[in-house]
C-alpha positions, 0 to 999 in steps of 0.5 A, spaced: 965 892 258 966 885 255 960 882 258 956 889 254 960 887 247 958 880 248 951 882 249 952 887 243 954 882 238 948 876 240 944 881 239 946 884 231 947 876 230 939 874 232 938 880 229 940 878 222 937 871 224 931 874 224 932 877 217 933 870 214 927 868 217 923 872 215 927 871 207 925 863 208 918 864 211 916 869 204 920 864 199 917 857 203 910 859 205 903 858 202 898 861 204 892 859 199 888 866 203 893 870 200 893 867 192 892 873 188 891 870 182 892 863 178 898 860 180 900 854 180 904 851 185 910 845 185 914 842 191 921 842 191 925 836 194 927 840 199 920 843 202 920 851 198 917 853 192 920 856 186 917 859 181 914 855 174 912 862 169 905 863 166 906 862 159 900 866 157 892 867 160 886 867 156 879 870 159 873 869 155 866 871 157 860 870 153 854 874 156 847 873 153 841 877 157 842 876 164 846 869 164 855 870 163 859 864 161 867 865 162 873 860 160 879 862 163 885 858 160 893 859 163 898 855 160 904 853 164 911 850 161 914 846 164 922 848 163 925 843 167 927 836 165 924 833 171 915 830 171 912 835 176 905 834 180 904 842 180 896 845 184 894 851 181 890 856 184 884 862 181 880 867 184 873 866 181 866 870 181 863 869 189 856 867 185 860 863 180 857 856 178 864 852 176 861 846 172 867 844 166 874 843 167 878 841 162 886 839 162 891 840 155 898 837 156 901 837 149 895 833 144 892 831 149 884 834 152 882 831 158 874 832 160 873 833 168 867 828 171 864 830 177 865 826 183 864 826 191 870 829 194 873 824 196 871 819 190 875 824 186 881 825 191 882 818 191 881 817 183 887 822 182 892 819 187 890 812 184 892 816 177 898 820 179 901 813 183 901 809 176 904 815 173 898 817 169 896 825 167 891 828 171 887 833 174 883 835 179 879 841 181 876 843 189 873 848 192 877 852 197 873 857 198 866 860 194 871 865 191 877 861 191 877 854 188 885 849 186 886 845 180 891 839 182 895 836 176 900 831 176 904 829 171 908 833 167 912 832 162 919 835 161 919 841 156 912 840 156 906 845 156 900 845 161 893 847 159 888 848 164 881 850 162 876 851 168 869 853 165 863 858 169 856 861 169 853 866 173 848 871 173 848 878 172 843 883 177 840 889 174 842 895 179 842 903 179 839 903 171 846 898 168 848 891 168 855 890 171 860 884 170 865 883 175 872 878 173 876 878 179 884 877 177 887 879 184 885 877 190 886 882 197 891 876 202 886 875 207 887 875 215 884 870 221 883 871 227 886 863 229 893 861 230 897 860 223 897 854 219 901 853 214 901 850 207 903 842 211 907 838 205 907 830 207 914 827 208 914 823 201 913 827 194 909 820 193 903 823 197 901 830 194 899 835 196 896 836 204 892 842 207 891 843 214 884 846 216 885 854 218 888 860 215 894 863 216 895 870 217 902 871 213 902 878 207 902 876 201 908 871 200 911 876 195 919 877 195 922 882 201 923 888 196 916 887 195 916 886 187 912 881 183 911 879 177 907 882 171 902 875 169 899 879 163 892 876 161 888 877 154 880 878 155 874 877 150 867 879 152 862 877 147 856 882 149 849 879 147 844 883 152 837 882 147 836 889 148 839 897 144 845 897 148 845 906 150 852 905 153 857 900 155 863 901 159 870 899 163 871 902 169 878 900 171 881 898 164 882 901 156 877 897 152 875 897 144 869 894 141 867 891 136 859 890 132 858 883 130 852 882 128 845 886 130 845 886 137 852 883 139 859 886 140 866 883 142 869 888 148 877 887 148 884 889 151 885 895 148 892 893 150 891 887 148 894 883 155 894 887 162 897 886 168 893 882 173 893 886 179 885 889 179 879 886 178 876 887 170 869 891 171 864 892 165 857 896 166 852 896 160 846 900 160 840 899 155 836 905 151 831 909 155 825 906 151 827 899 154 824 898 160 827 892 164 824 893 170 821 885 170 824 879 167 822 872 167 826 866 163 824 859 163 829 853 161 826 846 160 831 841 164 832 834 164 827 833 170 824 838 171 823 846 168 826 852 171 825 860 171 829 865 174 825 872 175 828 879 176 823 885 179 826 891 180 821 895 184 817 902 182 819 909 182 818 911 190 814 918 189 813 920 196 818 925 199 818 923 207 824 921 210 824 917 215 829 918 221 835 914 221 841 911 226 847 910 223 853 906 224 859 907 220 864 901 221 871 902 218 876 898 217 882 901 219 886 894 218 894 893 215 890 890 208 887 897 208 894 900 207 896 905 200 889 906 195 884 903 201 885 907 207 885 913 203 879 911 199 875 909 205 876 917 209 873 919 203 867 915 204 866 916 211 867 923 211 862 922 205 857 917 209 857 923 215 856 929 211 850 926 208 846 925 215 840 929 216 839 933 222 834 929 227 839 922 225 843 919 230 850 917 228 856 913 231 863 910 229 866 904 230 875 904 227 877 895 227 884 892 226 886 888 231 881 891 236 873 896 235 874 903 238 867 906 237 867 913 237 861 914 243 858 909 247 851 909 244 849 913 237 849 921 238 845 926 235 848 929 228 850 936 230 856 941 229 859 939 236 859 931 234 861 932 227 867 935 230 869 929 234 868 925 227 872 929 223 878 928 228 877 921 229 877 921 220 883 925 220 887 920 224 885 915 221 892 909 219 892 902 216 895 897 221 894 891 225 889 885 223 883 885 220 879 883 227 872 884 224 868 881 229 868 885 235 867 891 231 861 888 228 857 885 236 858 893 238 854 896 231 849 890 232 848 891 240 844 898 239 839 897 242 831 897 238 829 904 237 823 903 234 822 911 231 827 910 226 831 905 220 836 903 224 842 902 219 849 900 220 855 902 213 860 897 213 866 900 210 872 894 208 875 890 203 874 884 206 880 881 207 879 876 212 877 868 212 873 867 219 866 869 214 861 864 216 863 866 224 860 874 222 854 871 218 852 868 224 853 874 228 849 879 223 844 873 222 842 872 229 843 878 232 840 883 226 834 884 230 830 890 226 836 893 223 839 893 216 846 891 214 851 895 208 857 893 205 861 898 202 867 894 199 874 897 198 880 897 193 882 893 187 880 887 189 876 887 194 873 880 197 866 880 193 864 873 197 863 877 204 860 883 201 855 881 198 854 875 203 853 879 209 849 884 206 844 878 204 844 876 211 844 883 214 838 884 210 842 890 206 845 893 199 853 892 197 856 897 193 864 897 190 869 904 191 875 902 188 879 909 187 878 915 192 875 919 186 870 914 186 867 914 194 863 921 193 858 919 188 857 913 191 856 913 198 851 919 194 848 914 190 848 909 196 844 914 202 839 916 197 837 909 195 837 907 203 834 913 205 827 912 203 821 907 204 824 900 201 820 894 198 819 889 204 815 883 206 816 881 199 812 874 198 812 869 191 804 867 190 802 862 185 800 855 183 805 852 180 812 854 183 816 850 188 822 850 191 824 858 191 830 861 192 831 865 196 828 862 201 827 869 206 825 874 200 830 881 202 828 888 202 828 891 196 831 899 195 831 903 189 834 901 183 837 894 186 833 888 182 829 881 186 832 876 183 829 869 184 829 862 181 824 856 182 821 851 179 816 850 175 810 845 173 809 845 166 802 848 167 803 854 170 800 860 167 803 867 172 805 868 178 803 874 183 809 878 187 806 882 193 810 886 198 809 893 202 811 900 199 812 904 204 805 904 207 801 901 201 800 895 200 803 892 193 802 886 188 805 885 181 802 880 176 806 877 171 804 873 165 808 866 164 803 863 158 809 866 153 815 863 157 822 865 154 826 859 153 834 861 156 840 856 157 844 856 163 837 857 168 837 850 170 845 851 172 843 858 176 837 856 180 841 849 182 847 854 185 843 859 189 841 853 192 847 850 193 849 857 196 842 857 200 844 850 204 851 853 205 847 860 208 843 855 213 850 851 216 850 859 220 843 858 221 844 852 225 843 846 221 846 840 222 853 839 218 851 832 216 843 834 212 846 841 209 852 835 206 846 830 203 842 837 200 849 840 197 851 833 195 845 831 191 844 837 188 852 838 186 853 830 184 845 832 179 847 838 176 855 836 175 857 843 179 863 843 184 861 844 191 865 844 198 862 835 198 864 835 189 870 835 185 871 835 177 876 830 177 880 828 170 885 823 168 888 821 162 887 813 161 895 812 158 900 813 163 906 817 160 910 816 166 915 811 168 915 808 175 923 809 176 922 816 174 921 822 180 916 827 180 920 834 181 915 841 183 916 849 182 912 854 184 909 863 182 910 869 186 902 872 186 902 880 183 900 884 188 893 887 187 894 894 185 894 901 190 896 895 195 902 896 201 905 891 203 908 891 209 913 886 214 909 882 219 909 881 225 915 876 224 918 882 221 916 887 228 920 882 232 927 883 227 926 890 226 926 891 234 931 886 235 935 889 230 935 896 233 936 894 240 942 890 238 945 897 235 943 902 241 947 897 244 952 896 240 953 904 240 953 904 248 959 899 248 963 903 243 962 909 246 964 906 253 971 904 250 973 909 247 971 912 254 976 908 257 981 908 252 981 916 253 982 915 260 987 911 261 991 915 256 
């Protein structure tokens, strides 16, 4: 009997043991996969994080015909009486092209300079030794890039301006401006690493390579903070504008002159937990079927092209196999989940009969519902009706597997052969899926439908380019139904294929492998240009005609920022190519050259800024604190699986401790 108290009591001590753990590993963790939004992170002398507040956030866009430029400004104070070396981390745009950045500590602006990565590493160790105001700016990730700022003063705010461009594509009849202020925590497949702190204060911040698969580093009763922000967009679209609106945000607007409006919060500030979506549409007498700007750069001219491509008239549907892959993953949980059933249910009942469909369910593992692609009949569509109702969010985001099984159907040369790719993408092995798709797409076509409030907008669109396929966003279950509608009915029909640029005159073209074209998505390329080109000629296949579109480039409309966009796609084409299989070593030399000309941070290049007068004593310490992420909207958290374990333990340790009392009293009753 005492051997089963002493067990009892080692096990409701473990238990509890385990529930600090799991508190220390909340506070004192950092998964930079699981920011969900610009947070600046310090360190404390004892190796946690606590929390330094956002005193305010700005975000201004100013869009003019294709092309948005956004500055994002956080301030940050500084209430303790100690210097800091703070990090702070943004989700940003997957496309966006991060050219300027710009550090405010008290009077004090400090311009950031391109570098090489370890150049600009170097300069801002240097500056921070000598007690000098600093920051630096690297790429974490396309969509997640980390400012480094040392220097601090007590009692002292703390500006930090990144400056970006992207290009805005022209889809389903609208322009759509995506601001992402929330970020999904991301899964990996590999062992965790975590955010690694060198011994000394004295030598900054140290990343280890790999991701860690920890949740969101949020407090154990699952609050975070508000982190309101302010937006401004100022509209130019060079065209009557019919509508515009924001879809997940209540927004005023405001006529400036003619053709311009300014769009704001109707609130004025809101919580940063979703993604910011605006859409616009031209009057229907403006046809914005064909675009071609032009920007003279300091060596050479640059145009970017946007083709949409003609009314499909003919009515013959080719027959399709389907492939839905549905992430059934922990990151799916609450508003996710819910929405992806829908879209699912949807993505069936819109079959034709003569289609073959299958079901393939991941989280840690990929289950397909039948073992090759079966005929869309009542007996199947019964089986995936009770798969769908079954379907829970749990377990990891183990995309891989799934993807293999959807991409090793065998050719079937009498049908498109078409996989639906249903997630929120929230895993950080990327390059590992791209290099699947690419390798192994064959004839098929690859779609992404991205899920919730803020889904990992990079791998959408990127394994859709390398699938060869459309991406699509569903961030509510209202909205599923219209769009998997809208979806089928452009991938149902004959597309725009084998689509070639001809003309003397243009050189280095991007992207290098032109994708098929469906109704209603546009064909953006960028490209140089000499000074004495006069058209350019795009040919493909419609169907089963042959197709040619002549453009006339004897009027070329002048455009800023064209030189930014082409040399990023290009960066982006030479990151694309590492999956391919070229060499580490010439995709760097490529990306280096073009970053270190155009002054755009890179995974090789860093914006680096350092204020010549040092400020801080040598005597004098450097002390740190750190942000809890807002959780992005409609998202369940739930304990890890350090949390199985405690919960497990805990129970046992209870069951037995029940056992243990019942037995004594069992024994005090006999002896009575």
């Amino acid at each position: 009997m005492k051997f089963f108290f002493n067990l009892c009591f080692f096990l409701v001590l473990s238990a509890n043991a385990s529930i600090q753990n799991i508190a220390t590993r909340y506070h004192d963790t950092l998964d930079l996969n699981a920011i969900s939004r610009g947070t600046l992170m310090t360190r404390s002398e004892e190796g946690g994080y606590i929390e330094m507040p956002i005193v305010k956030s700005d975000i201004k866009t100013v869009v003019t015909g294709q092309i948005a430029r956004t500055v994002i400004s956080q301030t940050f104070k500084n209430e303790s009486k100690h210097w800091l070396e703070a990090m702070y981390l943004f989700p940003l745009p997957n496309n966006a092209a991060v050219d300027q950045m710009r550090m405010l500590i008290g009077d004090r602006v400090i311009e950031g300079q391109i570098k090489e990565k370890k150049e600009a590493k170097k300069t801002y160790e240097k500056a921070k030794a000598s007690g000098k105001r600093a920051a630096l700016v690297e790429q974490h990730r396309p969509n997640l890039f980390n400012t480094s700022v040392s220097n601090i003063p007590p009692n002292g705010d703390v500006v930090i301006e990144i400056e970006y461009q992207e290009s805005l594509a022209f889809r389903d009849a609208q322009f759509t401006l995506r601001i992402p202020t929330a970020i999904t925590p991301r899964y990996s497949p590999r062992p965790p690493t975590d955010f690694v702190i060198d011994n000394e204060i004295s030598t900054g911040w140290s990343i280890l390579p790999g991701e860690s698969p920890q949740s969101l580093p949020i407090k154990p009763d699952f609050t975070s903070p508000d982190n309101n922000h302010t937006l401004e967009i100022i509209l130019n679209p060079g065209f009557q504008l019919a509508k515009v609106e924001s879809l997940y945000h209540e927004i005023t607007s405001t006529p400036i002159q003619e053709d311009s409006i300014s769009i704001k919060l109707a609130n004025g500030m809101t919580r940063a937990d979703r993604d910011f979506v605006l859409n616009w549409k031209p009057q229907s007498n403006i046809d914005p079927s064909i675009a071609f700007y032009s920007e003279q750069g300091k060596n050479d001219r640059f145009g970017l092209l946007t083709l949409l491509p003609p009314t499909i008239k003919s009515s013959e549907i080719m027959p399709r196999e389907v492939t839905f892959i549905i992430d059934t993953s922990g990151s799916m949980s609450g508003q996710s989940i819910v929405a992806a059933r829908r879209s699912l249910m949807t993505g069936i009942n819109l079959l034709n009969p003569g289609d073959t469909f299958n079901i393939v369910e991941f989280n840690d593992s990929a289950y397909p519902l039948f073992k090759k692609p079966q005929p869309y009949n009542p007996e199947t569509l019964s089986k995936a009706m009770d798969l769908l109702l079954g379907l829970e969010a749990s377990g990891g985001t183990n995309m891989l597997p799934a993807v293999d099984i959807a991409l090793a159907t065998e050719h079937d040369p009498n049908r498109f052969q078409q996989i639906v790719f249903i997630t929120d993408g929230s895993v950080s092995n990327e390059d590992e899926v791209f290099h699947n798709i690419h390798f192994n797409l064959g004839k098929k076509r690859f779609f992404t439908v991205g899920i919730g409030s803020a889904p990992n907008s990079f791998f959408m669109e990127e394994s859709a380019r390398a699938g060869r396929g459309t991406y699509t966003y569903i961030a509510a279950e209202k909205e599923a139904e219209q769009v998997m509608k809208d979806l089928f009915r452009k991938i149902s029909k004959p597309a725009l294929t084998d689509i070639k640029i001809i003309g003397q005159g243009i050189y280095e073209v991007t992207p290098d492998l032109i994708p098929d074209l469906y109704q209603g998505e546009p064909l953006m390329v960028a490209m140089k240009l000499s000074p004495s080109i006069k058209d350019i000629q795009v040919t493909g296949r419609l169907g089963s005609q042959a197709f040619t579109k002549k453009i006339d480039l004897s009027n070329l409309q002048e455009r800023g920022g064209i030189e930014v966009d082409w040399a990023h796609r290009k960066i982006g084409e030479w990151q694309r190519a590492l999956f391919k299989g070229t060499p580490k070593n010439k995709v760097r030399k490529e990306i280096l050259a073009l970053a270190l000309e155009h002054h755009l941070v890179s995974p090789y290049t860093s914006l680096v800024a350092v204020d010549v007068t040092p400020i801080r004593a040598s005597d004098e310490d450097l002390k740190s604190k750190a942000v809890t992420p807002t959780k992005p909207k409609g998202l369940k958290i739930k304990m890890n699986k350090t949390a199985t374990g405690y919960e497990m333990t805990l129970m046992i340790g209870v069951v037995l401790a029940l056992f243990s009392w019942l037995m004594i009293r069992r024994e005090k009753g006999a002896i009575i």
